[in-house]
PADO-891929 format. One record per residue (C-alpha): residue number from 1; x negated, y negated, z. Coordinates in nm, 4 decimals, always signed. Layout:
residues N
[pt NUM, [X, Y, Z]]
...
//
This chain:
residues 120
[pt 1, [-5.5490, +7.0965, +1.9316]]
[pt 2, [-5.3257, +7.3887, +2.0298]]
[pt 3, [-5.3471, +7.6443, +2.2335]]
[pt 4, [-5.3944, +7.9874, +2.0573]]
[pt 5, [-5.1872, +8.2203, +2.2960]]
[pt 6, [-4.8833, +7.9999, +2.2675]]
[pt 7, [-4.6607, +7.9994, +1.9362]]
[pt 8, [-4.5747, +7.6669, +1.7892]]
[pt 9, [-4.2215, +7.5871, +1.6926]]
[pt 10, [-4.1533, +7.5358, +1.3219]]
[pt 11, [-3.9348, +7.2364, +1.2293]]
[pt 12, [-3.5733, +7.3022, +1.1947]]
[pt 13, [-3.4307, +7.3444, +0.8594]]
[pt 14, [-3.0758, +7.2058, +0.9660]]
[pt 15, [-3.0609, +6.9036, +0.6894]]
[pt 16, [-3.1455, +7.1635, +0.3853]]
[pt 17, [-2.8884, +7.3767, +0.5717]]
[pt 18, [-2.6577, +7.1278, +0.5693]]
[pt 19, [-2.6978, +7.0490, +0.1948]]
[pt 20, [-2.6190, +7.3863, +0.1054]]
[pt 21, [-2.3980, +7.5133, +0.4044]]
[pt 22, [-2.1145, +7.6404, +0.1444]]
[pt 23, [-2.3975, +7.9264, +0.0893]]
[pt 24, [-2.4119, +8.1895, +0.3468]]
[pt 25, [-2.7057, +8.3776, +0.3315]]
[pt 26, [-2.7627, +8.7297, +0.4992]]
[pt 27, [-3.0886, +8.5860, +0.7257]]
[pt 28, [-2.8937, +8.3217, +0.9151]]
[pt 29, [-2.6149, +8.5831, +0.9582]]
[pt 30, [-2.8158, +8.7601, +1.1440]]
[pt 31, [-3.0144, +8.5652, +1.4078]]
[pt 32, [-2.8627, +8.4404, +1.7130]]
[pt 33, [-2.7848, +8.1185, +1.7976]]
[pt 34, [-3.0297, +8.0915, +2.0680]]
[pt 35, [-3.3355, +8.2348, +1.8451]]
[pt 36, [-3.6230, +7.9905, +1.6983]]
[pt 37, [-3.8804, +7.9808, +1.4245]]
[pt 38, [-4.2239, +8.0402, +1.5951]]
[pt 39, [-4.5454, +7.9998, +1.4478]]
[pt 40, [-4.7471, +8.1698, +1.5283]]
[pt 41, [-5.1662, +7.9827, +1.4835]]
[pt 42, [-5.3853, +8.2711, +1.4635]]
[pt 43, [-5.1822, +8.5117, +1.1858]]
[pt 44, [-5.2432, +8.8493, +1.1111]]
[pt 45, [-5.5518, +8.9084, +0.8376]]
[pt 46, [-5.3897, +9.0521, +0.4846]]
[pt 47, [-5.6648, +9.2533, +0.4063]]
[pt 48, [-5.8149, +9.5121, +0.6184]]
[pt 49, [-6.1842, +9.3577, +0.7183]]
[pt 50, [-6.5007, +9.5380, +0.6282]]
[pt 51, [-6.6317, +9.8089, +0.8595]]
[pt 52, [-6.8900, +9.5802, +1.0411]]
[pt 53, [-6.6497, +9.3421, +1.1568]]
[pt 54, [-6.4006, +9.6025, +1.2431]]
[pt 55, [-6.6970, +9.7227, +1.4225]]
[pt 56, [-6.8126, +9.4168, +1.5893]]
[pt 57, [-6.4361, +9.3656, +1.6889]]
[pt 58, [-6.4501, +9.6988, +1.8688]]
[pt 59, [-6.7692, +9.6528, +2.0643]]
[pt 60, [-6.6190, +9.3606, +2.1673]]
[pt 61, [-6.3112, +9.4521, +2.2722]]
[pt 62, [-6.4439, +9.7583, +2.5005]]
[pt 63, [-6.6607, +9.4872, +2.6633]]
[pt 64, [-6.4125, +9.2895, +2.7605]]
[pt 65, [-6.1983, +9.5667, +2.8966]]
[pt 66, [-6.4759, +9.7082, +3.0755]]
[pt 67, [-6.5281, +9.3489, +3.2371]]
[pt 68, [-6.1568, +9.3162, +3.3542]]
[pt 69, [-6.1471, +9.6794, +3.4361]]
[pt 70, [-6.4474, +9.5890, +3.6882]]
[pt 71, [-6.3499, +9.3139, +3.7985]]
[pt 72, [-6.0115, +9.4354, +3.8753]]
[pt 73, [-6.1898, +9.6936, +4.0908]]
[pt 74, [-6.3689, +9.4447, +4.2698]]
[pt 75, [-6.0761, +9.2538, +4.3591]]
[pt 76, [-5.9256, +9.5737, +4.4739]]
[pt 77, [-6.2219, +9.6614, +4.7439]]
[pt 78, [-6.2783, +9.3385, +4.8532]]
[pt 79, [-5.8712, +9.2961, +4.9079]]
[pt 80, [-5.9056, +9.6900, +5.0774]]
[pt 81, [-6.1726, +9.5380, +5.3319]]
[pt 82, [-6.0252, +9.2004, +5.4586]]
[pt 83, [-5.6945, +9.4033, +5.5252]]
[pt 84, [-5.8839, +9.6170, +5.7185]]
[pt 85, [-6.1523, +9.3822, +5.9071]]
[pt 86, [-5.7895, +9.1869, +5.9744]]
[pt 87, [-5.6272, +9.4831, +6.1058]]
[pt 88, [-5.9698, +9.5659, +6.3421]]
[pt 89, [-5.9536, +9.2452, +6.4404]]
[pt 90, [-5.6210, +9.2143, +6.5402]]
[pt 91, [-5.6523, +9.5017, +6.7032]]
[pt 92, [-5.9286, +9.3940, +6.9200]]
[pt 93, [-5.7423, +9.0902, +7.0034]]
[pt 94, [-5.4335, +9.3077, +7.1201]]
[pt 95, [-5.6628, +9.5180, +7.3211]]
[pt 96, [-5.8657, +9.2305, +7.4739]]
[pt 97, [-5.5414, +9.0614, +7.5902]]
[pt 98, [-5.4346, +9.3911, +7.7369]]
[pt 99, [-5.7127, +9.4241, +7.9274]]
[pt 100, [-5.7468, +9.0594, +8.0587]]
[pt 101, [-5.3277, +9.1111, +8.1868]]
[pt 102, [-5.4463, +9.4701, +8.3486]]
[pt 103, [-5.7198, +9.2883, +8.5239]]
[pt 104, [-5.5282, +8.9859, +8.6227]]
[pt 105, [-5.2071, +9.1882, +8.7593]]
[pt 106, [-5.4758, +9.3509, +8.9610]]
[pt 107, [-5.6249, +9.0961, +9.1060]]
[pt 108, [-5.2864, +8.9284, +9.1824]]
[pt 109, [-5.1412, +9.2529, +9.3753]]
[pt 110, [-5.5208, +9.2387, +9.5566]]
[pt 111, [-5.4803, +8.9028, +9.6827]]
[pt 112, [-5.1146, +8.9672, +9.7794]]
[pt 113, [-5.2438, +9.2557, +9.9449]]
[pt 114, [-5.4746, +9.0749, +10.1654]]
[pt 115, [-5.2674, +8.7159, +10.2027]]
[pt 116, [-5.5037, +8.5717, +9.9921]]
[pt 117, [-5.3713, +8.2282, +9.8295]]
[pt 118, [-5.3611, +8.2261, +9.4740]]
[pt 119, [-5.5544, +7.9580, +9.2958]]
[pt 120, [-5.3828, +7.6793, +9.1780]]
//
């Protein structure tokens, strides 16, 4: 089964282009040579549908955008919060390790004040 977001590729017409290849047509003159049939599985309708589907298509349509919209919200809070619980965190961690350096530098000079050893 194929996927229905994804064109599928139509089979090249080279051998009927081949057969008549003495007859240059105005299409082929102007694609590119890089450019490729697609086809796509899900085609547009022909007729315009009747107001209750059109309807139905609607309602469901704003649901679904309302669903990404919130959860695209959602991702953006929760993404808002871990940068900032990281950033208090880190910044605790920065402080602590200050703090612990003040208080050992202190101690140090103290004991060199006194002749105190240090320990090993």
């Amino acid at each position: 089964m194929t996927d229905p977001q994804t064109p599928e590729k139509l089979p090249s017409s080279s051998s009927s282009s081949s057969s008549s290849s003495s007859k240059s047509t105005p299409e082929t003159s102007t694609k590119y040579s890089g450019q490729k049939k697609l086809h796509y599985p899900n085609p547009p309708e022909s007729t315009i549908p009747d107001p209750e589907t059109l309807r139905e298509q609607w309602r469901f349509a704003i649901r679904q955008y309302s669903r990404w919209y919130s959860q695209a919200w959602g991702s953006a809070i929760l993404a808002g919060l871990s940068f900032f619980a990281l950033a208090r965190l880190i910044d605790a961690l920065l402080l602590l390790q200050s703090l612990l350096m003040d208080l050992w530098l202190d101690a140090t000079t103290v004991r060199k004040m006194h002749h105190c050893p240090l320990p090993s």
